[in-house]
C-alpha positions as CSV (number, residue, x, y, z in Angstrom):
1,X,-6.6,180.6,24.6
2,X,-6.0,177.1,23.6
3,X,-2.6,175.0,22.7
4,X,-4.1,175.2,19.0
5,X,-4.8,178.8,19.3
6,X,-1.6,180.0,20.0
7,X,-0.5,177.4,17.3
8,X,-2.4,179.0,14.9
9,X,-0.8,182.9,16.2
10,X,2.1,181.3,15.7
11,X,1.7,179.7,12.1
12,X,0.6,183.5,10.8
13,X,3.3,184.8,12.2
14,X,6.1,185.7,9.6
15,X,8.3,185.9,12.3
16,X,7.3,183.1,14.3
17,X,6.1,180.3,11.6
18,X,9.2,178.6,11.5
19,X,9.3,177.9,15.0
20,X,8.7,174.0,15.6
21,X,5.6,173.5,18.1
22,X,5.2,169.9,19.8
23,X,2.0,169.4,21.9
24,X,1.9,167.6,25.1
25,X,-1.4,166.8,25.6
26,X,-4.5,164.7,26.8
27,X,-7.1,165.3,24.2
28,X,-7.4,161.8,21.7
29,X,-5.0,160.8,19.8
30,X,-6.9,160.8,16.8
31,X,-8.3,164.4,17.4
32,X,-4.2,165.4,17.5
33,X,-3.2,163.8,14.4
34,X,-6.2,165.1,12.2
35,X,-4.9,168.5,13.2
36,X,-1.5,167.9,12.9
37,X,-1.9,166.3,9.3
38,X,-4.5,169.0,8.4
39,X,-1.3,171.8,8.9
40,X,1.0,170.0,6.6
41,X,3.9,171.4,8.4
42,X,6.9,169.2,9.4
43,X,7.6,171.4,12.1
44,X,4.6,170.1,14.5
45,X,4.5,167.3,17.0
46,X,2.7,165.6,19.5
47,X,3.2,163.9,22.7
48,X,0.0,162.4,24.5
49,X,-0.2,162.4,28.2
50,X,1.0,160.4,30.5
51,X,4.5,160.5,28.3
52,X,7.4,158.9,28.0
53,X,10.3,161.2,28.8
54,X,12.7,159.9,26.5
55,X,10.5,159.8,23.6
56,X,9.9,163.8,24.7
57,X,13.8,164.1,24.6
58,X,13.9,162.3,21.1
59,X,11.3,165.0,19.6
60,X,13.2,168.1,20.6
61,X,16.4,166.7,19.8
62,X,14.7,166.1,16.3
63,X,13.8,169.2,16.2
64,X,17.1,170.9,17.5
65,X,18.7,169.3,14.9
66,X,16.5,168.7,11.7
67,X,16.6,172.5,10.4
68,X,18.2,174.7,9.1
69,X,18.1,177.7,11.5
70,X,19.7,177.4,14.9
71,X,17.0,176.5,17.3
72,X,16.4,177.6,20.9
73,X,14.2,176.0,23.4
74,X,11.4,177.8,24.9
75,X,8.8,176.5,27.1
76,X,5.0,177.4,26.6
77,X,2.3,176.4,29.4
78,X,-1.5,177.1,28.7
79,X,-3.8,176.3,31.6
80,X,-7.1,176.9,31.9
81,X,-8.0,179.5,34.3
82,X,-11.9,179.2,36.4
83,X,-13.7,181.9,37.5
């Protein structure tokens, strides 16, 4: 399951949809932002890799503190498993 795969779980999600998502990845930056801007949902971000901590920092503590609802931080890792 991919980063935009479990975005997209999360997005249908009555539940989960207002959960803020921000990507670290690799993939090109332009590839990112299509997808980002295709959602139309504030509550999406991207870092590309190698990242700057502090501009890592700034995103969640937008996102802490940019909505309504009390948010809490939880950390989501896909990797790529081989056979």
């Amino acid at each position: 399951m991919s980063g935009y795969d479990v975005l997209k779980t999360l997005k249908q999600s009555e539940f989960l949809k207002h959960i803020p998502v921000i990507f670290i990845t690799a993939s090109d930056f332009d590839n990112v932002t299509d997808y980002i801007l295709d959602l139309d949902d504030d509550a999406v971000s991207a870092v590309l890799k190698p990242f700057n901590f502090k501009s890592l920092l700034g995103k969640i503590d937008y996102f802490l503190w940019s909505f309504p609802e009390p948010l809490s931080i939880t950390i989501y890792s896909t990797q790529s498993q081989s056979s």
